[in-house]
C-alpha positions in Angstrom: -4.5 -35.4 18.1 -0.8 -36.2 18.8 -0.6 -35.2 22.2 -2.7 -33.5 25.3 -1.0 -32.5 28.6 -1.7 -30.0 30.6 0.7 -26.8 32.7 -0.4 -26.2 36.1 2.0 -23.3 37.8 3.3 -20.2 36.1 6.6 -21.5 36.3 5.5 -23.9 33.7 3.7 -21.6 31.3 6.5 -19.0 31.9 8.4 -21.1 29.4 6.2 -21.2 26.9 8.4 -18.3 24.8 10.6 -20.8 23.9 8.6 -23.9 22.6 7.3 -24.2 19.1 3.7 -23.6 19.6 2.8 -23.7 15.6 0.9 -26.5 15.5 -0.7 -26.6 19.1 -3.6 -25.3 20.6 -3.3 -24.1 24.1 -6.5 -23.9 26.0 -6.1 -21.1 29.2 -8.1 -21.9 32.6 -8.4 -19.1 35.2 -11.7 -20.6 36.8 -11.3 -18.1 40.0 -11.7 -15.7 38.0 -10.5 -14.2 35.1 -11.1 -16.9 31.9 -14.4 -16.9 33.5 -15.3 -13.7 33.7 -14.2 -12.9 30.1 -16.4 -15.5 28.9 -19.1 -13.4 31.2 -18.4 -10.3 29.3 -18.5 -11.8 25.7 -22.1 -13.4 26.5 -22.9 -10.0 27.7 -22.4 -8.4 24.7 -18.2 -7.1 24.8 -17.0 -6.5 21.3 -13.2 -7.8 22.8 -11.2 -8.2 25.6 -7.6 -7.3 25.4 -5.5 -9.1 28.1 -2.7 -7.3 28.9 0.6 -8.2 31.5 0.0 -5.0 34.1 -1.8 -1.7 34.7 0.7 0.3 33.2 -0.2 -1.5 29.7 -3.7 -1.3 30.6 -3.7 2.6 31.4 -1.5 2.9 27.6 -4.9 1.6 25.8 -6.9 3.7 27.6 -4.7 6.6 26.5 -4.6 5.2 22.6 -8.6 4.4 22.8 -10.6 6.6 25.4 -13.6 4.4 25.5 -12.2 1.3 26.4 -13.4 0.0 29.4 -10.7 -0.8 32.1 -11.3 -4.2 34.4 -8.5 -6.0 36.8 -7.6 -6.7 40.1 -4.5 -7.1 42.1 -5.5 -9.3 45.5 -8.9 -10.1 44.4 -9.8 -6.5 44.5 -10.6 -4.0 41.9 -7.7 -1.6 41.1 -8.0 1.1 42.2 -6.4 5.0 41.8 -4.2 4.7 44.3 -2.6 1.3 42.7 -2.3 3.5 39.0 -1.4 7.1 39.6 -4.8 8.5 39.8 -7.4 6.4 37.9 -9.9 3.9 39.2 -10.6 0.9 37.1 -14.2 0.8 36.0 -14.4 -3.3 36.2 -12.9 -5.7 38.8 -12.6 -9.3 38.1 -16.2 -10.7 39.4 -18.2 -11.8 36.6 -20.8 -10.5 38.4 -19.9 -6.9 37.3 -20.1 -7.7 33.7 -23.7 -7.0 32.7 -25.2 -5.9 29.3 -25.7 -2.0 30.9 -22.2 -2.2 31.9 -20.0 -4.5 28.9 -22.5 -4.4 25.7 -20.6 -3.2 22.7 -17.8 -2.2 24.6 -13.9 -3.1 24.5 -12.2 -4.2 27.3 -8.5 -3.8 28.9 -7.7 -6.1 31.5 -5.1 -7.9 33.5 -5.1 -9.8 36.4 -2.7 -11.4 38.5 -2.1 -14.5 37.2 -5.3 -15.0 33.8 -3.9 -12.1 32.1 -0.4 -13.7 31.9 -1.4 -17.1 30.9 -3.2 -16.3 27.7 0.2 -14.0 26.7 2.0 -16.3 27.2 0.1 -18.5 24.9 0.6 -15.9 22.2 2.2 -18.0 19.5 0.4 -21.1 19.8 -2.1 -22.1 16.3 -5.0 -21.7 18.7 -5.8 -20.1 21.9 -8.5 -20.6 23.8 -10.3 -19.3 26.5 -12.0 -22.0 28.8 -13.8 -22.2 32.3 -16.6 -24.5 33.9 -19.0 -22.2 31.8 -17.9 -23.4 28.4 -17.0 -26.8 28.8 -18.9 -28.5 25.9 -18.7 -25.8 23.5 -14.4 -26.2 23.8 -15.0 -29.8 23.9 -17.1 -29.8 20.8 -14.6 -27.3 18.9 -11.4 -29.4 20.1 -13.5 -32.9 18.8 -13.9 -30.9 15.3 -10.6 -28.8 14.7 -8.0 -31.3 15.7 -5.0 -30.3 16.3 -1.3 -32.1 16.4 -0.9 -31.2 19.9 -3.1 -29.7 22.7 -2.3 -28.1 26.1 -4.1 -27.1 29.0 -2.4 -24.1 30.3 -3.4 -23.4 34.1 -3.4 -19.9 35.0 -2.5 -20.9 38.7 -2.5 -19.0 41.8 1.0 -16.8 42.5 3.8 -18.7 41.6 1.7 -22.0 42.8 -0.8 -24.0 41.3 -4.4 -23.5 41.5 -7.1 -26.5 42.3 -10.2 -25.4 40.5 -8.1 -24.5 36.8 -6.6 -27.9 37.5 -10.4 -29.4 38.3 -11.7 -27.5 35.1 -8.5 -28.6 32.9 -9.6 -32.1 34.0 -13.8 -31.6 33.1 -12.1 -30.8 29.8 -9.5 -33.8 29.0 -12.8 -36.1 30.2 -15.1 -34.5 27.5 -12.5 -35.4 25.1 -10.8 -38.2 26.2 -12.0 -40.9 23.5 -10.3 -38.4 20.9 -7.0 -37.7 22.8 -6.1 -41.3 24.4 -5.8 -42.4 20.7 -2.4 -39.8 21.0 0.4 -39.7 23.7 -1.4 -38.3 27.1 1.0 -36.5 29.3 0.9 -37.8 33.1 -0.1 -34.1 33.9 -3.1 -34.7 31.8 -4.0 -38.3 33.5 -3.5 -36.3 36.9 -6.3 -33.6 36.2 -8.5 -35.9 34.6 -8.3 -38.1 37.7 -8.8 -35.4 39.9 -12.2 -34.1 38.2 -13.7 -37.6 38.6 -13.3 -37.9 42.0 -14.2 -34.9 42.8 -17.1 -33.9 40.0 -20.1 -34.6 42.4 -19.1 -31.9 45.0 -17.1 -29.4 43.3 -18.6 -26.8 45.5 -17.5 -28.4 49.0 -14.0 -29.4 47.1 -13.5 -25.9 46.3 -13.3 -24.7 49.7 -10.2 -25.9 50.4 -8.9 -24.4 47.4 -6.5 -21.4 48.8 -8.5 -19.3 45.9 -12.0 -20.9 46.8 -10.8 -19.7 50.8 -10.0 -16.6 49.9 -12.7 -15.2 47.6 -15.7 -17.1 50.3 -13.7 -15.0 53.0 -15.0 -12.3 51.1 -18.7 -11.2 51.4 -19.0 -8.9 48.0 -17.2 -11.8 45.9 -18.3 -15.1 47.7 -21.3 -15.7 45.1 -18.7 -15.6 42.6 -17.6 -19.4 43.5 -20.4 -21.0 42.4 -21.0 -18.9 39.6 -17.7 -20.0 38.2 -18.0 -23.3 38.8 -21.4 -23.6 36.9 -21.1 -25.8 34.0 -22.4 -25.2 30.6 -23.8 -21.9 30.8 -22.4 -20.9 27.1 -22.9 -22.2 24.4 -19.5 -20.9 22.3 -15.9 -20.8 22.6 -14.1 -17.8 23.3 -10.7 -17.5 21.5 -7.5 -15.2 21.5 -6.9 -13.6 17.9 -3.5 -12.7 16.4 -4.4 -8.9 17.2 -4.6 -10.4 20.9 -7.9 -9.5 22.1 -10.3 -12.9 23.2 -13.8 -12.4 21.2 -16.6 -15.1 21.0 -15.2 -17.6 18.6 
């Protein structure tokens, strides 16, 4: 490994169209919620995910494959037919939703405000992957064993701003590998979210309120669970990566 750093705003990853990406792998965080709950939906039994950039690209899959199951959220809240002409999304963007009875076998359209965007943007890196809390060791493990020149953390964010917990769970990840990366160049960005995960890794739940994401989703009666489920490390055991087709499937 040549390199790790790590994007935290949309501004950053906005950019990404017009850096060589061939030999990197860009690893996406949306930890509140969307990287999360795709990795929900693939334990759960989703066949792919498709991220796309906004409900109008969402509503052309549906027309192209009938069965595909429609998820998002604009404002933390599921889209609904008032926000697309006349058709309710059948999934938001809680984890929670994403059960065998609702995902198993099933493709899935989806875009969110900023998740969505990120791993699009990623689109012509070597590798992209799909990270949150949830997978930590499995991406660690993968990164350890498929090196790559250069690797990049690629914050999802919230708005135009930059989001705590994806810069918390870009940390957790450059600390699982950090006896492979520091023998490369590590970006400042990367020593920054490294250094915030350690001094914040024994209360991530209280940290996380001050989060404007963490805030806004606890403010929130149906979604407040989803917090802590999000922030639970380990829970699967694979990676989840973006193809050339662009859909994320279990890797």
């Amino acid at each position: 490994m040549r390199s790790l750093d790590v994007l935290f705003t949309p501004a950053e990853f906005a950019a990404l169209a017009g850096r060589d990406l061939s030999a990197t792998t860009c690893v996406v965080f949306d930890v509140l919620r969307a990287t999360s709950t795709m990795l929900q939906a693939l334990a759960n039994g989703a066949t792919a995910i498709y991220p796309v950039n906004d409900i109008a690209e969402a509503l052309a899959w549906r027309a192209r494959s009938p069965d595909i199951l429609l998820a998002g959220e604009r404002n933390g809240l599921r889209i609904r037919a008032a926000q697309t002409g006349g058709t309710d999304f059948g999934l938001g963007n809680s984890p929670r939703e994403f059960t065998p009875e609702r995902v198993a076998g099933n493709e899935i359209a989806m875009t969110t405000t900023n998740g969505t965007l990120a791993l699009r943007a990623c689109a012509g890196a070597r590798h992209v992957l799909v990270a949150s809390f949830a997978n930590l060791g499995a991406t660690a493990d993968w990164l350890r064993q498929n090196v790559s020149d250069h690797v990049l953390f690629v914050c999802a964010g919230t708005g135009a701003q930059a989001a705590y917990e994806d810069t918390l769970g870009a940390g957790a990840l450059a600390d699982r590998i950090w006896p492979v990366a520091e023998k490369g160049e590590i970006g400042d960005a990367a020593q920054i979210a490294r250094q915030l995960f350690r001094t914040s890794r024994d209360n991530l739940t209280s940290v996380i309120q001050h989060a404007s994401n963490g805030r806004r989703l606890l403010g929130i009666p149906e979604l407040a669970d989803d917090v802590s489920l999000c922030l639970a490390p380990d829970r699967f055991d694979f990676i989840a990566r973006m193809g050339s087709d662009g859909a994320v499937r279990r890797g």
